[in-house]
N, C-alpha and C positions, 0 to 999 in steps of 0.2 A: 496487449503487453501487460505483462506483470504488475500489478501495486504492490511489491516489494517493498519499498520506502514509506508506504502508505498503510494497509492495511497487515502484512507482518511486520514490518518495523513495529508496529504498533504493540502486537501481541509480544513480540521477541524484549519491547521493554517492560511489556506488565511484568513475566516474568523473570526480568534481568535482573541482577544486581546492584542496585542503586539506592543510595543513602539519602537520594535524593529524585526529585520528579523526575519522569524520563524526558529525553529529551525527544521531542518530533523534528525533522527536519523542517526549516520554515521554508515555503512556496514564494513565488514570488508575491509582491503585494496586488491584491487585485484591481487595487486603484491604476494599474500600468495599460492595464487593458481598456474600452472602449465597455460601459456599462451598458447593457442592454437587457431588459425584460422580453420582449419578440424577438431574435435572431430573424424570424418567415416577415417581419418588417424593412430588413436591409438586405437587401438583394443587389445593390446596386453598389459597385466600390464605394470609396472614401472620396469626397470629390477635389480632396487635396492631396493626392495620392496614386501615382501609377497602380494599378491591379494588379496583385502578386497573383491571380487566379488566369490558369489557360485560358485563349480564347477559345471558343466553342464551335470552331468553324471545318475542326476536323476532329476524328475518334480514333484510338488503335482497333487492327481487329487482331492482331498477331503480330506476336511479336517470334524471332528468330535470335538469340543471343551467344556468340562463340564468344569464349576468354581463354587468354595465352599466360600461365601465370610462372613464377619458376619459386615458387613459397619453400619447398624443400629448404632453400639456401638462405633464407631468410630474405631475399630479394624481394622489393614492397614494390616493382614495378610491375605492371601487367599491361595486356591490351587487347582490343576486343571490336569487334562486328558485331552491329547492330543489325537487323532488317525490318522494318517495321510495315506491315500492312496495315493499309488506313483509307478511311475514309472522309470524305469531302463534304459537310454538313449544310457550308454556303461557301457561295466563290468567293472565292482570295487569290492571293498572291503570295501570300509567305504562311509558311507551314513553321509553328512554335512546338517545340518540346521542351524539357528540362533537361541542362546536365551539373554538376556539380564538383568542381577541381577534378576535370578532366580535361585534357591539352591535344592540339596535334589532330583537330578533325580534319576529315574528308569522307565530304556527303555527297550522292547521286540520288536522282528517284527515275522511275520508270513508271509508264500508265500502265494498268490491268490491259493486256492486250498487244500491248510494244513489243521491242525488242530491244531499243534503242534508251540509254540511259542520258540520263541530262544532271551534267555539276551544277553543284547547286553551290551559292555563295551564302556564309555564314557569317552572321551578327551577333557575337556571343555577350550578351545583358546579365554580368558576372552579379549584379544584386539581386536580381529576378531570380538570376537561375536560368537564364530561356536561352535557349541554340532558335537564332530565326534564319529561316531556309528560305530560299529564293530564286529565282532565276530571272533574266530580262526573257521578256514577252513572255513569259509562261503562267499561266493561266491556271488555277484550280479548280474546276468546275464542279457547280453541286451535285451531289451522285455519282461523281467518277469515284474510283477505286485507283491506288497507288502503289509502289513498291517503295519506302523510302530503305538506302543501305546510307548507315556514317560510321565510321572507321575512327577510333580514339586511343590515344593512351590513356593510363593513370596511374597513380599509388597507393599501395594498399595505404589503412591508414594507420595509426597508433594510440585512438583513442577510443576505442572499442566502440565506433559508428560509420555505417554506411558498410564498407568491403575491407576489411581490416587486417591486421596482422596479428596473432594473438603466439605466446610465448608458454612453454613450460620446460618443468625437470622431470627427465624420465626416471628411470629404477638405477641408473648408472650413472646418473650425476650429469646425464647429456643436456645440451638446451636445443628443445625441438620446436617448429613452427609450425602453425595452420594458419589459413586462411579462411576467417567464415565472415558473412553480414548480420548485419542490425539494420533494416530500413525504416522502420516505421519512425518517425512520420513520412519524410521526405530525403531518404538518404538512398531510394535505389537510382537516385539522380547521380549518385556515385559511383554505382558499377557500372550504366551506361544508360547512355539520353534516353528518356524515354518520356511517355506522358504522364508524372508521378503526382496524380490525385486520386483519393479512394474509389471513386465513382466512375474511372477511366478503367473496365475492365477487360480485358483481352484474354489470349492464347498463348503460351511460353512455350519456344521450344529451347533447350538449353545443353550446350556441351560446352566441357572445360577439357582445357589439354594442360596434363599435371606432371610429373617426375611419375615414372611406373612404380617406382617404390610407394606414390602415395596412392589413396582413394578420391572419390569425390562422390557426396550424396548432394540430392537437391530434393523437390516438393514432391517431383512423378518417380516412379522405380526408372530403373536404366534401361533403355533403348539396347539390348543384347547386338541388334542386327548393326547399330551404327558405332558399335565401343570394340577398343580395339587399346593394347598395351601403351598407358600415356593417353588416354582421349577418354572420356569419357561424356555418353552422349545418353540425353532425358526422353522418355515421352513428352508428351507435347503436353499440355495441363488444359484442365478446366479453364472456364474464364475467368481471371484472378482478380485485383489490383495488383499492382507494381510495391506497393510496398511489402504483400507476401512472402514473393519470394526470396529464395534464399538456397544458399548452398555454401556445403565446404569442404574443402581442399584438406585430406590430413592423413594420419596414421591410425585413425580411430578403428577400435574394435568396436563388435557390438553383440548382444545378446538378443534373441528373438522369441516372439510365440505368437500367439494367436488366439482368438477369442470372438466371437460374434463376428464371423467367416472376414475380419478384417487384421491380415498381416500385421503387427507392430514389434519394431526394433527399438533399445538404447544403445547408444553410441555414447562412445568418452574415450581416454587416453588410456596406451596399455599398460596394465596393471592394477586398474580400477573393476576389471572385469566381473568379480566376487561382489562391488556395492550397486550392480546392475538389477537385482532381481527386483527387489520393493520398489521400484519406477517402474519396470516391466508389468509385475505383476497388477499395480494399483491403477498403470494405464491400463491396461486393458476390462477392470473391472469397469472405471470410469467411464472411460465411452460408452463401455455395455449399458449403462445405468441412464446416461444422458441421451444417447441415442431411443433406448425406449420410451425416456419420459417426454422427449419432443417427438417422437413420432414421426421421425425424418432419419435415414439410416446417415452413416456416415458418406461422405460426397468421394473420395481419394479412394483409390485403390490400396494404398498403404500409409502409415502411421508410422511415424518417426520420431525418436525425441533425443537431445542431444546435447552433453554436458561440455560446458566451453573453459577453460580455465582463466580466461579473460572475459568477461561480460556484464558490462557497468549496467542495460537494461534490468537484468533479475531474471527474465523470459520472455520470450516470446514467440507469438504464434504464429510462427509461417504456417501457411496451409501444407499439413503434409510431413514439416518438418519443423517439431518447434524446438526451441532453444535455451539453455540454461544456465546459469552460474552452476559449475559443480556441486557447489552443495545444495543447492536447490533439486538434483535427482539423485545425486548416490548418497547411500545410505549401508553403510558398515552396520553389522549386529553387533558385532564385538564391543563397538565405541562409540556409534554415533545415539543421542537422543533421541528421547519421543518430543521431544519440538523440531526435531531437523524430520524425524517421520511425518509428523502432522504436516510440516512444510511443505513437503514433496507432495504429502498425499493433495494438497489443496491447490500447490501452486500446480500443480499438473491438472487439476479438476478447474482454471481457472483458462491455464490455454487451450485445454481441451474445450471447453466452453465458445472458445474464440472460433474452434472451426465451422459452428454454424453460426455464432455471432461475431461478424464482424470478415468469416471468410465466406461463408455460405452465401451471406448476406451483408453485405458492405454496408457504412453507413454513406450517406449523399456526400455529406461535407464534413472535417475534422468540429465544426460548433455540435453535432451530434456523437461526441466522442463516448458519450454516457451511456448509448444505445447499445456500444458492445462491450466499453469497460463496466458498466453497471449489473447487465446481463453475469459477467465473467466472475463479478465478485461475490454476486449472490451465489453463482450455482456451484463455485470452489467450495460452500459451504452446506450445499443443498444436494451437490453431486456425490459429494465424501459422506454426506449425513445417509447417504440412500444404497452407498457401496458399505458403508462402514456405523450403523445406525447406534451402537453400544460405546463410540465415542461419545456421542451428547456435543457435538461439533458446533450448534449454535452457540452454545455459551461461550467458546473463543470468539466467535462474531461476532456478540452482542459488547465481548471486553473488548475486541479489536474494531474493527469496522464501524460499527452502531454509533460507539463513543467520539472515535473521531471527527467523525459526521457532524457529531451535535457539537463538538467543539468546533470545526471549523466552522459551521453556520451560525453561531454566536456573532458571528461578526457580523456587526450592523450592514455593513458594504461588498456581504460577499456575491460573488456571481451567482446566476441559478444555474442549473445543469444544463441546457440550450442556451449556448453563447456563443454571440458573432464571435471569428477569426479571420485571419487571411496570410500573415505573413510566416514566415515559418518559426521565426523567434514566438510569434503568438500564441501557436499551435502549440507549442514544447510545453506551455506554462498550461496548459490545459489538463495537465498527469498529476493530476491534485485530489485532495480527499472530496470534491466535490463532485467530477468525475466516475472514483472508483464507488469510495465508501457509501456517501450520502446516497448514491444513485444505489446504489445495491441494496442500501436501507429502505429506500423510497419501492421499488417494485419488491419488495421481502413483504413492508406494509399490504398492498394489495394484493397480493398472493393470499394471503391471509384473508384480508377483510371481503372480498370478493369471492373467495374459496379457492382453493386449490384447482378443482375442475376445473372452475370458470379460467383462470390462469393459463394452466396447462394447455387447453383446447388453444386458448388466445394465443399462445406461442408457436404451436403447431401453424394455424392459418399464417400467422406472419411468416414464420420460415416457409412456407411451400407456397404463400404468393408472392414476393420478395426474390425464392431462390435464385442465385446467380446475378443477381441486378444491386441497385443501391438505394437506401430504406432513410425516412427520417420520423421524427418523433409521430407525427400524424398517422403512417402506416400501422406500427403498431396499436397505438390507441382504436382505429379501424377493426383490427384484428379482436383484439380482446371483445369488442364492442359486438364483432358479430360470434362471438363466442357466448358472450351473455344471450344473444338471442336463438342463437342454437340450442343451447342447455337450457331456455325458458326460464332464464338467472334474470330476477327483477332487480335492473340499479336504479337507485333515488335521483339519478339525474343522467346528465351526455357523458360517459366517458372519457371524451375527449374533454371534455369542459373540468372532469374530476383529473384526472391525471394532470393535464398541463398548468392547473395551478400549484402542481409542486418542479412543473418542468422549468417554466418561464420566468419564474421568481424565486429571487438567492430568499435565505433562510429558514429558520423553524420555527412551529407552532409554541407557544406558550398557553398550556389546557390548565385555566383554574377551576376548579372546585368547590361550589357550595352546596351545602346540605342544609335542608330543612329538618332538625331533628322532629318536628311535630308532627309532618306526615308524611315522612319518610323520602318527598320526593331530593332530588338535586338539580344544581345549573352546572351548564357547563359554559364556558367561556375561553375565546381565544384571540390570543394576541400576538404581535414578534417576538421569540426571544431572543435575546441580547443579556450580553454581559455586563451592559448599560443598562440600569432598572429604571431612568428615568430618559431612555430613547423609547420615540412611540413612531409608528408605523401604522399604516392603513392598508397593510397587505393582511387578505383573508385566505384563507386554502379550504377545499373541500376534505373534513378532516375524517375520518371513522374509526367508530368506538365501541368499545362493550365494556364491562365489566362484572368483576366477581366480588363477593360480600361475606363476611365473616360464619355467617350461618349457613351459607355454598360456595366451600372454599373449591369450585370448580374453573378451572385455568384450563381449560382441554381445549373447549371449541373458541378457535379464535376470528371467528368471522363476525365482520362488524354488525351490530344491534339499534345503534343510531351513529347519526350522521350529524356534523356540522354541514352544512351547504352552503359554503361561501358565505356564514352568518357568523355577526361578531358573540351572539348569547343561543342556545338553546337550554327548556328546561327538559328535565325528564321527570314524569310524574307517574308514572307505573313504576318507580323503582320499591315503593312498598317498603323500606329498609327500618329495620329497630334503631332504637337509638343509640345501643350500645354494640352494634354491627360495626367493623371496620370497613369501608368501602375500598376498593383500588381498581384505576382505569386501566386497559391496556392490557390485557389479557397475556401471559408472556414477552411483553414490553413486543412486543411486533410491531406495534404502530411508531411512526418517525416523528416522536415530540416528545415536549419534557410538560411533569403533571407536578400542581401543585395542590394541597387542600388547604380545608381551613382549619385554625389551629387543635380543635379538637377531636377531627379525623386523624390529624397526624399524630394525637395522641393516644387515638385505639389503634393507631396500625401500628406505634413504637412499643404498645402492650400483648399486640399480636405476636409481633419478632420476639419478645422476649417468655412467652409463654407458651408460642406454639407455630415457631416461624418457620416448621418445614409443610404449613397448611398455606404458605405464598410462596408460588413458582420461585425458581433460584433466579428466572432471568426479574421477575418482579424485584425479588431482595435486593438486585444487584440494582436496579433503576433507582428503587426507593433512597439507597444510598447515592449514586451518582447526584441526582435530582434534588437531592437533601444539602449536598455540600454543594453544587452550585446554586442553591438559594441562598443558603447562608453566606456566602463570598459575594454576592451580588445582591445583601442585605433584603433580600424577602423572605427569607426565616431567619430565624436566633439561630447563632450557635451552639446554643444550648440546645437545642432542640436535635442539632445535627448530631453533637457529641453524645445525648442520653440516647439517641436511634443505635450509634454504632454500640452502645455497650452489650447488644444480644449475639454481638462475633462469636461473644467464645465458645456457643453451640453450633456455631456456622460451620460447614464440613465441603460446601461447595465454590468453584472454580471463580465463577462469572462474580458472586458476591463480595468476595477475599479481593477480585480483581479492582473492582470499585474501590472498597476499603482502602487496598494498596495506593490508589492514585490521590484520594483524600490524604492523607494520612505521611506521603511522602512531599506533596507538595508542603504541607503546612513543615513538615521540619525541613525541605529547603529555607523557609523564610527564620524558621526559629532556632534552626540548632546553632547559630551564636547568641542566644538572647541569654539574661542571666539567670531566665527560671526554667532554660532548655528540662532540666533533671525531673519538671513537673510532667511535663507533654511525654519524656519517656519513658516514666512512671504509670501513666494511661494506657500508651501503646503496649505495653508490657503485659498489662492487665486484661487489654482485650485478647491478646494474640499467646500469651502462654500457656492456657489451656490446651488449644488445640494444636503450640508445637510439639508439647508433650504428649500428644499425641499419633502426628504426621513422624515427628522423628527426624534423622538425619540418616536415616539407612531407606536405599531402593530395596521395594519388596517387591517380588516376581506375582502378577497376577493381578494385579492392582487396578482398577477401570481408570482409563486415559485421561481424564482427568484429573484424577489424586496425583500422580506425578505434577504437574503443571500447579494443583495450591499449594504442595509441600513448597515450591519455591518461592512461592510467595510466603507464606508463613515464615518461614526459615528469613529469610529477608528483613521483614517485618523485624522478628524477635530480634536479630542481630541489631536492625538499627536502634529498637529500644535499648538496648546493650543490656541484653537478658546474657547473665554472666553464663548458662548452660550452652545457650549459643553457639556465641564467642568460641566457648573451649571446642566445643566437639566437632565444628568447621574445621579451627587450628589444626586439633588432630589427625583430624581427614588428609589437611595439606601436609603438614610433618610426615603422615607416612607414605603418602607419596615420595617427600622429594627423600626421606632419610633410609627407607626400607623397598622403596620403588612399591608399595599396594597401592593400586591403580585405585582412584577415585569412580565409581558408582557412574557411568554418561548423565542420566539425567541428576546428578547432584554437582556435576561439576561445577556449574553456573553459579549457585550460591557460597559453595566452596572455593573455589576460586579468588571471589572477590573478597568474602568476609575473612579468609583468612590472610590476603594480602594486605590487609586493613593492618595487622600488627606482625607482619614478615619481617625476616632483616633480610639482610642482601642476598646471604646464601638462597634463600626461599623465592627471594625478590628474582635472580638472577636465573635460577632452575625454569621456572613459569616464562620468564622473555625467551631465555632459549629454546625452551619446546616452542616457542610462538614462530619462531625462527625457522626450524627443524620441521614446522609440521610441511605436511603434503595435504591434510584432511582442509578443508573450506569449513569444513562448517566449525569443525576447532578451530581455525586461524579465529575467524570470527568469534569466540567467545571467547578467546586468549586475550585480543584486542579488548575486549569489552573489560573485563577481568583488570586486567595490571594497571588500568587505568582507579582502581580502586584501592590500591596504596597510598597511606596517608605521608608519606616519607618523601620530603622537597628531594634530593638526592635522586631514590630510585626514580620518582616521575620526570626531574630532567634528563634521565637515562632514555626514560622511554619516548617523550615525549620529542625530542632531540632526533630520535631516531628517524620521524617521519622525513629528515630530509639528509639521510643520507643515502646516496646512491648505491654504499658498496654492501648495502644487507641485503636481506630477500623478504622486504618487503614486495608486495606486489603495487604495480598503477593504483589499483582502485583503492588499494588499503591504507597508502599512506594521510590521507585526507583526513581518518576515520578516526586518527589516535588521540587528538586533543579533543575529541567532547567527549567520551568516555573519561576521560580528566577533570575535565572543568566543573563537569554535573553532579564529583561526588563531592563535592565540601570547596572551602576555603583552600586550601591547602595546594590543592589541584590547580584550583582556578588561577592564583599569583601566581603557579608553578608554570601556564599555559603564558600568562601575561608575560615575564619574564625570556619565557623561549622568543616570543613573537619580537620583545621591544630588540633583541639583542639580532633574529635573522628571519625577520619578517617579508626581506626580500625573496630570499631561497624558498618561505614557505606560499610568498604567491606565485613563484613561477613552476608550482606545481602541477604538475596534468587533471585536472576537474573531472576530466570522464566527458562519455559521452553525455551531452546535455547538461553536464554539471556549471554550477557557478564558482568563479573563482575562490579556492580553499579560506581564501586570507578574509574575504569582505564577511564570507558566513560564518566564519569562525569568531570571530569580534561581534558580529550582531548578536550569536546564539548567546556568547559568554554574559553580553547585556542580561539575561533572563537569571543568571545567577548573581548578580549583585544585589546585595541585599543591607549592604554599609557604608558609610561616607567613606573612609580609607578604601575600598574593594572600587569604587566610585571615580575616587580621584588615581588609583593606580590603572586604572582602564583608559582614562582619561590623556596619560601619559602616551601610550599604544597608539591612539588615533591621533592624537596632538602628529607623531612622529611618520606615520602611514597614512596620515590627510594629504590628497593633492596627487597621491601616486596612484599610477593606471591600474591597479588591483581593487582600487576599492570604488565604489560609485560618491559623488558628491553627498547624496541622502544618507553617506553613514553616520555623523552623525547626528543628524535629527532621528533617524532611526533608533540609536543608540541611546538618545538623550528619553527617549518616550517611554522606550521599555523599561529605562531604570526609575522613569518619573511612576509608570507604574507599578512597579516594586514596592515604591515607599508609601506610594498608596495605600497598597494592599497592607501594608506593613502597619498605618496607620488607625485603619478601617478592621483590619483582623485580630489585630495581633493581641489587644487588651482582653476581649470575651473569652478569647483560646484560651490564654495561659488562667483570667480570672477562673476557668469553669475546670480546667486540670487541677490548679491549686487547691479547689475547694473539692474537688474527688477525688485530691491524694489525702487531704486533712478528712476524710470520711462526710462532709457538709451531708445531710438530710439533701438536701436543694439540689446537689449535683450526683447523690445517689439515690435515685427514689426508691430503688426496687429493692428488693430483699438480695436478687443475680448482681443488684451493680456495691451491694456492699459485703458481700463474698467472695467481688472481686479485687475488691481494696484489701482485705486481709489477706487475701490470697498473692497480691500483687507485692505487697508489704514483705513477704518474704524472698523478694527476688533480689534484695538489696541488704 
């Protein structure tokens, strides 16, 4: 399934619009879950605990599925025939499946051999999930063979999971319906009983009986012999899991081709037909690309991909048939961005990914969820990089994915990526940056430090011993392992021993750095890091390492040179380095840690960046900054130290580095831009980043490599929030002749236009931007519209906007109304009271909002996120009011406020602890100080900055 929330959210806010840090959605806490280092140690339920896991006493081997549906009409009822062939593992007496809000059973089974059916009486365990089947005196014998049939209703549903109902506007203002699913984790327990665990693989045969006017696809192409007007009937499928599959009932059109002798279709609603090709075409590159580098052709006879107008997942990967938010595959030339291209291109390389990870190859159990979400996330990045090599596609993973990783693993108590589960609420909470990002980080490391060959091969064995069955962390480690000794690849230790101490254990490495300047050698050293400089931890990982030096600025080969082995110190004494050599680990920042040195390496690598910083890779500049501001926030470097590194931006010309800077640099003015010397901190910013807007510009230039688009908006960003007065104007302009002459704004400049000119709109302007937000039909506009008007500093227009989310009579969508107060809250004060004020006044209307599938209620995540922006005692005690009046009601959990209370206690923390060095070290590099300009670049940039004002 898509990390949508995860790993683009991620990227979609470096580049967003905001005055302020972006925001990530918070995960559940992971203290809810059951902490565990081995998952292959609990094997055994809870012993205070009925087992939400099947008994093991029978298996599908086929499954037969009919559905009666009447969706045309918008009618949410349906019903359907089950048949499930099975087998008998050990004798019993009651045969268990899963169903889920489905009513109205009637079950029989028959032996392999009979003729004669036998009712079975049904025990429906509405917690479980489980339909238990039974008969007096009947007997299940080991080895027999079964016919089970059970006959159910249901309804579709309305919160885009399980077998749903989904809604649009055609070309003539009609409202049209489909019907399609989302099952993963445990939701094909909704379109009909079945044995719904990954590792429970069977046979599908599947026909739906529809309105002739509609269609219906599913995972296999159509059975011609058995489809007839109104019926539509499937070949029967590979062996699947139950949560694959999928189908849907509609009006869709679709566009075709073909490529590496394997058919692939998009499908969407008509009159989308024209933003079909760049899905089309990028699928079919993609699996060409993925398919050769595994080494395993595609498994399906056809390739299907299919844009949903309702889908709270983001994508997903049925086998066969995957699925998408609209704007996740169509793409307009006319209007849509290179961030909604890049999107597609990746989120499609990420379910593409899925059909031999995770469909080819199932994983055992959902605690192995990383095995094909981790897989998925790397090779979105590695699969696009190979179709598409002139993007430079790492450096969005290294700003997206990489980074989140290392933030979430900061936390002293986070999960490792194998972690026990069982219940299905458990499983949900399992689609975390721990899962996608970190895991995608963690095998990106070894690809690398291991080699690519060695990799590659290791993937290949896994998929083709695995194929069709279900895999956990130990097979692949196997694989790779005899991949090394295939390729005669010498590893420093067991494989499995090197990998699973990043599988089995939450966090990351903390690699310091000492240098011997006398002969040249270094140590290296590692510890946990944390956010906490004085939490200590006895967790070691098997780590690997190289590096490059000032006098061979070579970053090419990144395969590791030495190794940590599970040791807290190693020295390296053949490093031979001059004294006045800058050192730096981590060749391409590939390896999953954060590096720190000692103070006077860091200050030949901050003379490096400022005399000749295109001789250190972009993803290196981008690390060295990341790595630099959480030292200093976690007091193990000065901020001085952080602030004189960033002053070599304004030669900075690349994506990944700019991305870093952006996140330094907006968090610190969340905390400061009410403080009284705000005008120093944007006097700095100003300075580092006006060179090169005056540069990037506010005009799209045709021709430009894929990523200059992508920093123009960050610079542009940047500059505005300094309130660089050229900015300011030439955004305004932008929006003025939109709304006053209708000249359409630039796609990829909308984003910063958008928001920065809303910043000083009046209503006229205010009211043009909500209504096209209204009007639109495009997704991926609605979505940056949303993003956008939330960046109005005018109490007024934001209770327009904000207001809106809960009225029923606009067009808004389900999923969208949720989304509008934290694009609010995140850009200033102003927002945030304007957020406080909506809630205290109809806080009821906005918890009785629809969440989405798997979502948490809108009201409790909305008050915890807003915590993160409080930054004042009045912001403080007006939050205070909110929960004071929503304590005690069933939208919020009892922990909100002690939740509440910690994130603002750490606010003031930080506010405590940061906030004196920041402004002393701006102050004394707007007054020109020697001390906070040392270089000749950083006091050419004070006179230079000096005229911006």
């Amino acid at each position: 399934m898509a990390r949508v929330l995860v790993t683009i959210l991620a990227l979609l806010l470096v580049v967003a619009t905001t005055a302020h840090a972006a925001v990530v959605r918070n995960f559940p806490p992971f203290e809810q879950l059951q902490q565990l280092e081995n998952p292959n140690s609990r094997l055994a339920p809870r012993a205070d605990d009925d087992t939400y896991r099947l008994p093991n006493n029978t298996e599908p081997v086929e499954y037969t599925v009919e559905l009666h549906t009447n969706v045309h009409t918008g009618d949410t009822g349906f019903s359907g025939t089950v048949a499930i062939s099975l087998k008998v593992l050990e004798t019993s007496t009651v045969i268990v499946v899963h169903a889920r809000q489905l009513e109205n059973f009637t079950a029989t089974i028959r032996k392999d051999g009979e003729t004669t059916d036998t009712a079975l009486e049904i025990t429906h365990d509405t917690d479980r999930e489980f339909l238990k089947l039974s008969a007096n005196d009947l007997t299940f014998e080991e080895g027999t063979s079964w016919l089970l049939t059970i006959k159910y209703e249901g309804n579709l549903r309305t919160d885009n999971g399980g077998f749903y109902l989904s809604t649009y506007t055609d070309e003539n203002g009609a409202t049209k319906y489909l019907a399609t699913t989302q099952f993963e984790s445990t939701d094909a327990r909704h379109a009909f009983p079945c044995y719904d665990e990954p590792a429970k693989r069977a046979n599908f045969t599947i026909t739906i009986h529809h309105d002739p006017s509609y269609n219906a696809i599913s995972n296999m192409p159509v059975d011609d012999s058995k489809t007839s007007s109104g019926i539509t009937a499937f070949k029967t499928s590979v062996r699947m899991p139950s949560y694959l599959v999928a189908f849907i009932v509609s009006e869709f059109v679709y566009s075709e081709g073909e490529l590496n002798g394997l058919p692939q279709r998009v499908f969407s609603r008509k009159g989308t037909e024209h933003e079909q090709e760049w899905a089309l075409t990028t699928g079919m590159l993609v699996e060409k690309r993925l398919s050769g580098y595994f080494g395993v052709p595609f498994a399906l006879p056809k390739l299907d991909q299919a844009a949903i107008p309702d889908f709270a997942a983001g994508a997903m990967e049925n086998w066969g048939l995957a699925t998408y938010r609209e704007e996740y595959l169509l793409y307009n030339v006319e209007n849509s961005t290179i961030n909604t291209q890049t999107n597609i291109a990746t989120i499609e390389a990420h379910e593409d990914t899925h059909m031999w990870f995770g469909d080819l190859v199932a994983i055992e159990w959902w605690s192995y969820l990383w095995l094909k979400e981790g897989f998925a996330t790397l090779f979105e990045n590695l699969a696009v990089d190979l179709a598409y090599p002139e993007w430079d596609i790492f450096q969005t993973f290294h700003a997206g994915s990489y980074q989140s990783a290392l933030i979430a693993d900061a936390n002293p108590n986070v999960r490792p990526m194998t972690y026990f589960v069982e219940r299905p609420s458990e499983i949900s909470q399992l689609y975390d940056s721990i899962a996608y990002a970190k895991a995608g980080s963690v095998l990106d490391m070894w690809r690398h430090a291991l080699t690519n060959t060695v990799f590659q091969q290791g993937l290949h064995n896994y998929l083709v011993t695995k194929a069709y069955s279900a895999a956990n962390e130990t097979d692949l480690f196997d694989a790779i392992s005899l991949a090394a000794r295939e390729l005669n690849y010498v590893v420093p230790a067991l494989v499995g021993d090197m990998l699973s101490s990043w599988t089995r254990q939450g966090g990351v490495p903390l690699i310091t750095v000492e240098r011997n300047y006398n002969d040249g050698s270094f140590t290296i050293k590692q510890e946990q890091y944390t956010n906490d400089k004085t939490y200590t931890s006895e967790k070691l990982w098997y780590v690997p390492v190289n590096y490059a030096v000032a006098s061979n600025p070579d970053f090419r080969n990144t395969e590791a040179t030495h190794y940590l082995l599970n040791e807290k110190e190693k020295s390296v004494a053949d490093a031979k380095l001059t004294s006045d050599d800058w050192l730096i680990l981590n060749k391409q920042s590939t390896g999953y840690y954060r590096i720190n040195y000692d103070e006077r390496n860091w200050q030949l690598i901050i003379e490096g960046l400022a005399n000749r910083s295109h001789k250190i890779h972009p993803r290196n500049r981008a690390q060295l900054i990341s790595d630099a501001y959480r030292f200093a926030t976690s007091n193990r470097l000065s901020h001085a130290l952080l602030l004189q590194l960033l002053t070599y931006l304004p030669q900075e010309n690349q994506y990944a580095p700019w991305s870093a800077a952006n996140t330094a640099i907006t968090l610190f003015n969340r905390y400061l831009s009410s403080d009284e010397s705000y005008e120093h901190f944007q006097f700095y910013v100003a300075a580092l980043v006006s060179d090169q807007f005056d540069k990037f510009g506010v005009n799209d230039i045709d021709g430009e490599q894929h990523l200059v688009k992508f920093t123009r908006n960050v610079v542009i960003n940047l500059a505005c929030l300094a309130g660089l007065k050229s900015c300011l104007d030439e955004t305004n302009v932008k929006l003025q002749a939109l709304v006053n002459q209708g000249t359409p704004i630039e796609p990829n400049l909308q984003t910063p236009v958008y928001c920065n000119g809303l910043k000083q709109a009046d209503n006229t302007t205010f009211n043009f931007v909500y209504d096209k937000l209204m009007d639109s039909n495009d997704q991926a506009e609605r979505r940056l519209l949303i993003s956008a008007l939330g960046c109005s500093q005018n109490e007024d227009q934001l209770m327009k906007y904000v207001s809106s989310s809960i009225d029923q009579t606009n067009k808004l969508r389900t999923q969208e109304r949720y989304t509008l107060l934290s694009p609010t809250y995140s850009r200033g004060e102003v927002g945030l009271l304007v957020c406080i004020d909506f809630l205290l006044e109809h806080w009821q209307e906005y918890g009785n909002l629809n969440p989405g599938f798997g979502g948490n209620n809108p009201l409790a995540a909305d008050i915890e996120s807003m915590a993160a922006y409080v930054v004042t005692e009045s912001q403080k005690q007006k939050l205070q009011l909110l929960i004071d009046t929503v304590k005690g009601s069933e939208f919020v959990p009892d922990t909100l406020q002690a939740n509440v209370d910690t994130t603002i206690a750490a606010n003031m923390e930080w506010l405590s602890v940061n906030r004196e060095p920041i402004i002393s070290w701006v102050t004394g590099f707007r007054n020109g100080s020697p001390a906070k300009t040392a270089s000749v670049l950083a006091l050419a940039l004070c006179l230079l900055a000096a005229k911006l004002f």
